[in-house]
C-alpha positions in Angstrom: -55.4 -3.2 -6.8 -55.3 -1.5 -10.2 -58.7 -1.8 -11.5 -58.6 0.3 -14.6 -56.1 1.7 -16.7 -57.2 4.8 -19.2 -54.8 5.9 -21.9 -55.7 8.8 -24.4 -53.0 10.5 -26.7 -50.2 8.6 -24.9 -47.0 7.6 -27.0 -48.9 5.5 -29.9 -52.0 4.7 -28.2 -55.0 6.8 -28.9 -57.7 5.7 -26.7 -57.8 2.8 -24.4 -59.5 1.4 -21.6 -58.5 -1.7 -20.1 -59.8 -3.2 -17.2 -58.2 -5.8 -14.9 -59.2 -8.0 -12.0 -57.6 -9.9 -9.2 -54.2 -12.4 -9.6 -51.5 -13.0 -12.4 -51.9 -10.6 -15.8 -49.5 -11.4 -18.6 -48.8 -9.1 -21.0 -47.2 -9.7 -24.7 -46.7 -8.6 -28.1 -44.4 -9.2 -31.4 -41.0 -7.0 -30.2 -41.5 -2.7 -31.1 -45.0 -3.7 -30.9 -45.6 -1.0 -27.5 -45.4 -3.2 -24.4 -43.0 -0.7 -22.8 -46.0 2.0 -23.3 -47.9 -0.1 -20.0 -45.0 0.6 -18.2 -43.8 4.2 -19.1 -47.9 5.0 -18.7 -47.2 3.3 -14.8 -44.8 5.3 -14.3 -46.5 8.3 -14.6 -49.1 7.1 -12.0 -46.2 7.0 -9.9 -44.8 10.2 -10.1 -42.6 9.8 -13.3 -41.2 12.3 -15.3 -43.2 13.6 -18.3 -42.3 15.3 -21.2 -43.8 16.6 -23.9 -42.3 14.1 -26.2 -44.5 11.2 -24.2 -47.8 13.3 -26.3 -49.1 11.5 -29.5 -47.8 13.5 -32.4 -50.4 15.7 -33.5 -52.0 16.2 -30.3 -51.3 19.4 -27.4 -52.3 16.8 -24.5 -52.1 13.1 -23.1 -53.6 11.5 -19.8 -53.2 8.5 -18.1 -55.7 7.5 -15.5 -55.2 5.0 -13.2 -58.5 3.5 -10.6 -57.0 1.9 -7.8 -59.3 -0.7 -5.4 -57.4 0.5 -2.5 -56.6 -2.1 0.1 -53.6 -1.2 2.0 -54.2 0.6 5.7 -50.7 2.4 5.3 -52.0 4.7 3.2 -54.7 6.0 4.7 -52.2 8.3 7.1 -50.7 10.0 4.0 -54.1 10.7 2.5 -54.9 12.2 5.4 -51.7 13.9 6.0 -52.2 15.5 2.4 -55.8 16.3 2.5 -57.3 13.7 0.1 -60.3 13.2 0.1 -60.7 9.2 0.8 -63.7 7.2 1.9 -62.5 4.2 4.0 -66.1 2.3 3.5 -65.6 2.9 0.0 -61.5 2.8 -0.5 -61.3 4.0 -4.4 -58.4 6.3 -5.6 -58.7 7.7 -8.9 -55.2 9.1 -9.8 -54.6 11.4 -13.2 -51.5 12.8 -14.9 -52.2 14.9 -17.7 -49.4 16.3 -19.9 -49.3 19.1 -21.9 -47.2 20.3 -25.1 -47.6 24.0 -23.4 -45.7 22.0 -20.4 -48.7 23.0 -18.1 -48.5 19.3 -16.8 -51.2 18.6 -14.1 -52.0 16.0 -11.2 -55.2 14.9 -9.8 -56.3 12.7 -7.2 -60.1 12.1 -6.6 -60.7 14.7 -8.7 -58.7 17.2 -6.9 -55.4 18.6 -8.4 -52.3 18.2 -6.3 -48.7 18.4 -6.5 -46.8 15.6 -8.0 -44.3 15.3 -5.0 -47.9 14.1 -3.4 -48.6 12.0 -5.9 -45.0 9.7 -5.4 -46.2 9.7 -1.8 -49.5 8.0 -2.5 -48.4 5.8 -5.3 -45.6 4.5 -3.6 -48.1 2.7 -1.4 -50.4 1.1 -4.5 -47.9 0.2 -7.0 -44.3 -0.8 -7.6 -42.5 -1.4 -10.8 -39.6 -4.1 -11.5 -38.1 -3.3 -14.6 -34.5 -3.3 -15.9 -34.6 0.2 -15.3 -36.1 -0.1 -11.8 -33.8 -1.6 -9.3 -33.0 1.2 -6.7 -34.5 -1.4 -4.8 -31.7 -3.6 -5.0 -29.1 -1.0 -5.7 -29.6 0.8 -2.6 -28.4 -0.5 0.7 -30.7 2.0 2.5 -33.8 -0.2 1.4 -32.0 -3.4 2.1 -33.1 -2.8 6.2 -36.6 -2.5 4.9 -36.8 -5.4 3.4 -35.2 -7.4 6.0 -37.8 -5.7 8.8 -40.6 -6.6 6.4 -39.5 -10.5 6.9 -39.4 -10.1 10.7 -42.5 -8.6 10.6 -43.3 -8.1 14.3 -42.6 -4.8 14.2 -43.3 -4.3 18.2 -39.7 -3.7 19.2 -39.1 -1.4 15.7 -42.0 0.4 17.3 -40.7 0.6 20.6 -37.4 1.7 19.2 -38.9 4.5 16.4 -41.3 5.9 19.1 -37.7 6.7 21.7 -36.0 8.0 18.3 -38.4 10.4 17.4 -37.8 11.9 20.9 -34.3 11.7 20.8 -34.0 13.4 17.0 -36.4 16.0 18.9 -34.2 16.7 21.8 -30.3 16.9 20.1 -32.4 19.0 17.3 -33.7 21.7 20.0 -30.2 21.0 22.0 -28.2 22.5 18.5 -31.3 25.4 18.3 -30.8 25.9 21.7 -26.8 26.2 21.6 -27.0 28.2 18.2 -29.5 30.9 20.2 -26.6 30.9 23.3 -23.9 31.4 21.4 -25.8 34.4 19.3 -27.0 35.6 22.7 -23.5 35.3 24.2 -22.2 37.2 21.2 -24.6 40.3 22.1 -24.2 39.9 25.8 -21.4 42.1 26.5 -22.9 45.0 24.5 -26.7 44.2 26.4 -24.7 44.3 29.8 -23.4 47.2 28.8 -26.8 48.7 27.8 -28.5 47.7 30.7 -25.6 49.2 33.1 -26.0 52.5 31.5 -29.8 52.1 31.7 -29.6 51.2 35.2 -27.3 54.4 35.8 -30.1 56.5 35.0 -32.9 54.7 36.4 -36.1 55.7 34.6 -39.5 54.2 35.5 -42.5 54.0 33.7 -44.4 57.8 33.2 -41.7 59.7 34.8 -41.4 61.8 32.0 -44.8 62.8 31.4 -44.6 63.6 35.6 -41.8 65.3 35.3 -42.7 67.5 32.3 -46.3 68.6 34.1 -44.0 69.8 37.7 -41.9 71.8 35.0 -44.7 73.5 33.1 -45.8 74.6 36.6 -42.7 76.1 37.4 -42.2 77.9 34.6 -45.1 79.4 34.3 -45.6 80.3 38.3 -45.5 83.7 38.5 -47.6 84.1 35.6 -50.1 81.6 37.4 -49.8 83.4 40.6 -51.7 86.1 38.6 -54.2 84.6 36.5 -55.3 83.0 40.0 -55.8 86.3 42.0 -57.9 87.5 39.6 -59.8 84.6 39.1 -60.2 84.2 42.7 -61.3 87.7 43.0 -63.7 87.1 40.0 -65.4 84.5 41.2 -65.6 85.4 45.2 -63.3 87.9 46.7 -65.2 91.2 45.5 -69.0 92.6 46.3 -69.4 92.4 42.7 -68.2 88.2 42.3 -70.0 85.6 40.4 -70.8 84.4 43.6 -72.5 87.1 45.1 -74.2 87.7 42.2 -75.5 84.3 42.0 -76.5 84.9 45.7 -78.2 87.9 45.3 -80.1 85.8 42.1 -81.0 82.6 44.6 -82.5 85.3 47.2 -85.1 87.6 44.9 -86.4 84.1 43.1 -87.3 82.5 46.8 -88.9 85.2 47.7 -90.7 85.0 44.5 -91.1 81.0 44.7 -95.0 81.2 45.3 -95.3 82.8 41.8 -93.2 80.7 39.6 -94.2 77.7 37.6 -91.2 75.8 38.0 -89.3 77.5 40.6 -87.6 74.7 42.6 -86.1 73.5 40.0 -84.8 76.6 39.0 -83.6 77.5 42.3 -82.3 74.4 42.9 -80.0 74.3 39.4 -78.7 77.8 40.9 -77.3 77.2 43.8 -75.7 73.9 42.7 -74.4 76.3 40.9 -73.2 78.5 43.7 -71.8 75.1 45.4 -70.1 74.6 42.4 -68.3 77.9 42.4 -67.7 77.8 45.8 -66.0 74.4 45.1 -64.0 75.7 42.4 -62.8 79.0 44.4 -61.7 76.7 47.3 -59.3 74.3 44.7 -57.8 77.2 42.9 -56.2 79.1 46.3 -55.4 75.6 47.1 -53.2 75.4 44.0 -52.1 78.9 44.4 -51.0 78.2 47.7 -49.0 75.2 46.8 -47.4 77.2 43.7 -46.4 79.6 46.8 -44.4 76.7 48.7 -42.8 75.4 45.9 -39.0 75.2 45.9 -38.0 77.1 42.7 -34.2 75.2 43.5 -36.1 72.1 42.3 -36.2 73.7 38.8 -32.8 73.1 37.6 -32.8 69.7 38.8 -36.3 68.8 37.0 -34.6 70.0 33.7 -31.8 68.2 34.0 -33.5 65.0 34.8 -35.9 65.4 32.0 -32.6 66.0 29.6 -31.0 63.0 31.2 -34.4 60.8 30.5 -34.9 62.5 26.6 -31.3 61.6 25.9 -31.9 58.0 26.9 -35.4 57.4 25.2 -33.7 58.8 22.2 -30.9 56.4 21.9 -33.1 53.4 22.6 -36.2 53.4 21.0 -36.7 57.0 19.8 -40.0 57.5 22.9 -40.4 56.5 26.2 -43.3 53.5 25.2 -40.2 52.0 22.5 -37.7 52.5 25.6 -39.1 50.0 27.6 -39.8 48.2 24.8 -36.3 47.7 24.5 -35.9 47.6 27.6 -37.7 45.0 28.5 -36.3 42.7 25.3 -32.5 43.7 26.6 -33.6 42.0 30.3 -35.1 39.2 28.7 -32.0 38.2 26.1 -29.8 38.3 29.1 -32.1 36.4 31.7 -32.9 34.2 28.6 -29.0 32.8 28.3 -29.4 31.5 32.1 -32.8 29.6 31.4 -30.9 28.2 28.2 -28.3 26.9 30.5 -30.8 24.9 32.6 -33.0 23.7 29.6 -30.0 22.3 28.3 -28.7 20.3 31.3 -32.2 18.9 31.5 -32.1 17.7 27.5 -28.7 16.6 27.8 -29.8 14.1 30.5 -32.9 13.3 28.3 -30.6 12.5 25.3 -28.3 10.5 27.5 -31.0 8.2 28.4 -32.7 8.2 24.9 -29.3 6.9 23.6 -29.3 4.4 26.4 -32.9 3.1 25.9 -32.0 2.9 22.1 -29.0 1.2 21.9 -30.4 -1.6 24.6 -33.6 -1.6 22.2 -31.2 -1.7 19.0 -29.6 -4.5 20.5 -32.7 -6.6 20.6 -33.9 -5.6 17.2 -30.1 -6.9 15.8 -30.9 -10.4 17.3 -34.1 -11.0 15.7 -32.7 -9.7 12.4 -29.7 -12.0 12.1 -32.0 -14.6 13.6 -34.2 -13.5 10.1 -31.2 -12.5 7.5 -30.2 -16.4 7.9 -33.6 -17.6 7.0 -34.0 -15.1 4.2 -30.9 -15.6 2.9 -31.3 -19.6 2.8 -34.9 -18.7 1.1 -33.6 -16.8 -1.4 -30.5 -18.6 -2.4 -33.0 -21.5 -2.9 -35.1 -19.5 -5.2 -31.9 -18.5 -7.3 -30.8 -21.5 -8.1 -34.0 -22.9 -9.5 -33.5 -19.8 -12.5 -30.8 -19.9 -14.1 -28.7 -19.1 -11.8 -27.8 -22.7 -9.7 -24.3 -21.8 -8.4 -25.4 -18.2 -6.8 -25.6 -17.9 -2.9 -27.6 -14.8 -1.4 -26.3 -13.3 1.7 -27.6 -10.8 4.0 -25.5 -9.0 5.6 -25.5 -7.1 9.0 -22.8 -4.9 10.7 -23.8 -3.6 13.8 -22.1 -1.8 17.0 -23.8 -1.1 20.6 -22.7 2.4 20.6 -24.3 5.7 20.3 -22.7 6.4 17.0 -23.9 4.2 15.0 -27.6 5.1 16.3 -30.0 5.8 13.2 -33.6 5.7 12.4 -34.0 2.1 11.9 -31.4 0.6 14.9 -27.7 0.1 15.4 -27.2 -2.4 12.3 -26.3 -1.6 8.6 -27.9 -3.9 6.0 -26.7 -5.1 2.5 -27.5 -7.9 0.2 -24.7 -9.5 -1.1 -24.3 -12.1 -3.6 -22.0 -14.5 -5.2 -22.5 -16.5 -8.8 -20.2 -19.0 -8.4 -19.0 -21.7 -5.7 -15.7 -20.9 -5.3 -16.6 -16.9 -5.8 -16.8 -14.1 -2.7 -19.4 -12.5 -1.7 -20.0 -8.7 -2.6 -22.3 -6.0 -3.0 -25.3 -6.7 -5.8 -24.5 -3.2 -7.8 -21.2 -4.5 -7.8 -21.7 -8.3 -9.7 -25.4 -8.8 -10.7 -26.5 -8.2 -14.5 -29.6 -6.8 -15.6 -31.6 -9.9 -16.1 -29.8 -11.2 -13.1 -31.0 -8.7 -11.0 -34.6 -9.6 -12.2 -33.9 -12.9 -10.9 -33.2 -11.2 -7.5 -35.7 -9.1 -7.4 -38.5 -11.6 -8.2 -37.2 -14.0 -5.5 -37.0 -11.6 -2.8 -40.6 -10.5 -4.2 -42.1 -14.3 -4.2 -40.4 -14.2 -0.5 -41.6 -10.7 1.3 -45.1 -10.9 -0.7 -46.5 -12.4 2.0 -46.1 -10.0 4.6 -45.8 -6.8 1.9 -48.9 -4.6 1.8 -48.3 -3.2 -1.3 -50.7 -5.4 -3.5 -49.9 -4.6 -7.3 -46.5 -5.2 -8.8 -45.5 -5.1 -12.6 -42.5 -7.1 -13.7 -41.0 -5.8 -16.8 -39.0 -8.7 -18.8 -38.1 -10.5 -15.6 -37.6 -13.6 -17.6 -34.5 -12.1 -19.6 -32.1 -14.5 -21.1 -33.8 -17.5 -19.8 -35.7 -20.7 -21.0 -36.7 -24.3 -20.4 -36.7 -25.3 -16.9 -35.9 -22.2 -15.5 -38.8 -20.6 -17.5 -41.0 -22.8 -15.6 -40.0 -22.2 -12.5 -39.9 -18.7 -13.0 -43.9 -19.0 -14.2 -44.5 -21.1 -11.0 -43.0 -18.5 -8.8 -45.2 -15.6 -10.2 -48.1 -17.7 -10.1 -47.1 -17.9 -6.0 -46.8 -14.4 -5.9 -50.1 -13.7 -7.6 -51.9 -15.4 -5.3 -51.3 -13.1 -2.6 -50.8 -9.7 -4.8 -52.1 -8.9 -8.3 -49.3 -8.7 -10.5 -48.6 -7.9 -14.3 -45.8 -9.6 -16.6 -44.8 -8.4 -19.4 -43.1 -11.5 -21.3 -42.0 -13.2 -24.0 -41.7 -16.8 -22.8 -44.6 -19.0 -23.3 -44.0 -21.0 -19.9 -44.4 -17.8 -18.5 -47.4 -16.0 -19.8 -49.6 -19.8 -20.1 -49.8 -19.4 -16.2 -51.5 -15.5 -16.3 -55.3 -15.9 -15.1 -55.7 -12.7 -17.7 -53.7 -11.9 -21.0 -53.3 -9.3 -23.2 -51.8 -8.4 -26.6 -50.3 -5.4 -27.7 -50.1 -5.1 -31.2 -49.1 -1.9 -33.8 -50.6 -1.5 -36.7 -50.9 1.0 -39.6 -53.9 2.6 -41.3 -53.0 4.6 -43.7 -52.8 7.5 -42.2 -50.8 7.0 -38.6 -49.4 4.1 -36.7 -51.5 3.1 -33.9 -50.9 0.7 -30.7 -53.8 -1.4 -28.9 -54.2 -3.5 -26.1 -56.9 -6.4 -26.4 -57.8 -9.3 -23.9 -57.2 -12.4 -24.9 -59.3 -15.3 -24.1 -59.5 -18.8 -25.9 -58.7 -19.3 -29.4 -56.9 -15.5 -29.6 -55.2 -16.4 -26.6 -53.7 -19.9 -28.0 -52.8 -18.0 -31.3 -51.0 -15.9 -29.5 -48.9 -18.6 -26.9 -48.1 -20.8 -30.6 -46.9 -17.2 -31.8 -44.7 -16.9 -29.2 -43.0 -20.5 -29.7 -43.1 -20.4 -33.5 -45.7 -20.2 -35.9 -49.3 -19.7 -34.8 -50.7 -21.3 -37.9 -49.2 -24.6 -36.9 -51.4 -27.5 -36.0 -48.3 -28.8 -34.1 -48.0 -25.3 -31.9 -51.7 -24.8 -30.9 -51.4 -28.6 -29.8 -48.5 -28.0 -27.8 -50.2 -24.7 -26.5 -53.4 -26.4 -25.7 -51.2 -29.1 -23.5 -49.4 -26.5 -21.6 -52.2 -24.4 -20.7 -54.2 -27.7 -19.5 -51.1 -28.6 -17.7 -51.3 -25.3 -15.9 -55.2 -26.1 -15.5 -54.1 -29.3 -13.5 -51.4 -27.5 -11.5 
């Protein structure tokens, strides 16, 4: 429910606050007077387009505020989806649109600024607009299934039926990815078999290289080895004048010294781990420069060209041995990836084919209840029609619908359209094909007066729905708002007296000019303002005879 409505800077109005309650809100005013600023300012809250040209002149910036009594559970998933901050206990949404002449237009929610593709999301849920510049509603066949589901109501086999098609629009969507990255995959296999093959040729395993390249710095550098261990051999041990004799000659004089030194354990000790240590070492080096003795110099050529054969392969894939593998590894994976592809999509294709199964038996039970429904509705609405203005018309709702897997879609197997017919002896077509503007008002507001019931969205503004009509049907046309206002909080903005005497709140626009600029205000009408402004609408609000007639109708609506 729109609780308050805060204009500043907007079109002709300077500042205004205007606060509204619960059920039917009429709204009127001489013609040019600004009544179509309420709904232009409306349709900002709902995500409308602003320009600069919507700014009062002489001003760089307008706002329009809307505070919004939130009762509708629907919404409460899209706030959350879009991260609004929302307090269930305390369900208030305070939505801003502020428009600059620097075109820096903003958007807040709760205080917090968002984009205005959010904002159509969330308003879309609190208010909607019938105008005679607002019937996509009726226009578009699309939302004809909507409004036909709304009627049903039980929305357990809808459920049902949404739940399996989310998992079937899941499934053909990752069958296409899946065939899209085969077919790509198939496109590269030849050339990765081909990689692979030539890899394979080769053979080359993880840290050859670095093996290979420490056997050939051994070989050749082996005679030069062969030396440089002789004489460190013959350094360390294999001469009377070694490390290690040395050493041993050392170990001997300080034991037989021990009993005079302070800490000669230790120091003895640290020595001949020292000799150990040489001894050790002496033992590993003629064990190396055995094994250079043994080796088998043929070996040599065969190292090198191994080690060429590897080089030339790292270098064409990868550039080093670690991006090799790298590569590699990626090549044996895109080719064993195209056989799991294969079995993934055997196992999806059998998914889908049962999806489509389960959906067109559930489709078929969601077509019986609606044409079970459409009749109803259609009698409903007809009935409505022909009490304004329009007695000859006959509503029709319309379903075509095939058990087959192509004509699956999001909301069943049927295709929905309202169609209508003016005359007896007419046909039946399409709305957007026959229906005038203020026909199409008539629609609107019947199908409204119908759906309300069931329809969470709680706040509608009908702009001129009473177009081109009067006496009896005006009164019907009042009586049918009044129906719809009990259930939803609606605003009219009218200028038929039958009409606007059955509003539990009115309000005047009115223009007028200071001196110095043109201004637009909204005032609430109650009692004596309100009756001057009813006998204004039939004539002449001075008249004796028109306040008396206004005080009689507005008592007759008192009495029901």
């Amino acid at each position: 429910m729109l609780t308050r409505l805060i204009i500043k800077n907007f079109a002709l109005i300077k500042h205004t606050e205007i606060i509204f309650h619960d059920g039917f809100h009429a709204i009127t005013g001489e013609t040019g007077a600004g009544k179509s600023i309420i709904i232009n300012a409306a349709k900002l809250l709902l995500g409308g387009r602003a320009t600069p040209e919507m700014i009062r002149m002489g001003e760089s910036e307008a706002s329009v505020e809307g505070i919004f009594d939130v009762k509708t559970k629907t919404i409460v998933p899209v706030l959350k989806e879009i991260g609004i901050d929302f307090d269930e206990d305390e369900p208030v949404l305070i939505i801003k649109r502020v428009i600059s002449t620097s075109k820096k237009n903003r958007v807040y929610i709760n205080g917090s600024m968002f984009q205005l593709k959010h904002l159509a999301d969330v308003s879309a849920h609190l208010l909607n607009i019938s105008s005679q510049h607002e019937y996509q509603y009726l226009l578009n066949p699309e939302t004809h299934i909507l409004a036909l589901d709304e009627y049903v109501g039980d929305d357990t086999i809808l459920y049902n039926y949404k739940e399996i098609y989310q998992k079937f629009i899941k499934n053909r969507e990752l069958i296409k990815k899946l065939k899209a990255q085969k077919e790509d995959l198939e496109e590269k296999k030849e050339f990765y078999a081909f990689m692979k093959r030539e890899i394979d040729s080769v053979n080359p395993k993880r840290g050859e290289l670095e093996k290979i390249e420490s056997e050939l710095n051994v070989l050749e550098h082996a005679d030069e080895l062969k030396v440089v261990f002789k004489e460190v051999i013959k350094e360390l041990y294999n001469s009377n004048n070694s490390v290690y004799a040395q050493l041993n000659h050392s170990i001997q004089k300080l034991i037989q010294h021990r009993e005079y030194l302070t800490n000669g354990d230790n120091e003895i000790e640290a020595l001949q781990e020292a000799y150990y240590i040489i001894e050790n070492v002496t033992s590993d080096l003629r064990s190396e420069a055995e094994a250079i003795n043994q080796i088998d110099f043929d070996k040599l050529d065969e190292l090198r060209y191994r080690h060429h054969e590897l080089m030339k392969l790292y270098k064409k894939y990868g550039g080093n041995e670690s991006r090799f593998f790298e590569r590699f590894d990626s090549i044996v994976e895109s080719l064993e990836t195209i056989d799991k592809i294969d079995e993934e999509l055997v196992i999806l294709e059998k998914n889908v084919e049962k999806e489509e199964q389960q959906l067109i038996e559930q489709g078929i039970k969601l077509n019986k209840i609606r044409t079970k429904k459409a009749l109803e509705l259609s009698d409903l609405i007809t009935s409505n029609l022909r009490k304004m203005a329009m007695p000859h018309s006959s509503f029709l709702i319309q379903i075509e619908h095939k058990a087959d897997k192509s004509s699956i879609t999001e909301s069943g197997l049927d295709i929905v359209e309202f169609l209508i017919k003016t005359h007896e002896e007419g046909v039946f077509r399409p709305i957007k094909n026959i229906a005038s503007g203020g026909e199409l008002s008539r629609i609107l507001l019947a199908i409204k007066e119908t759906l309300s019931s069931n329809d969470e969205m709680k706040t509608y503004i009908f702009d001129e729905v009473d177009q081109g009509i009067g006496g009896e049907t005006a009164h019907y046309i009042g009586e049918l708002l009044t129906k719809v206002s009990k259930r939803a909080q609606i605003f009219v903005i009218t200028h038929l007296v039958q009409v606007a005497s059955r509003a539990n709140h009115h309000y005047c626009v009115s223009k007028a000019y200071n001196g110095l600029e043109t201004i637009s205000t909204i005032t609430y009408l109650s009692n004596n303002d309100r009756e001057r402004e009813l006998a204004r609408m039939i004539g002449d609000p001075t008249q004796d005879a028109s306040i008396q007639f206004v005080r009689k109708l507005l008592q007759e609506v008192k009495n029901g």
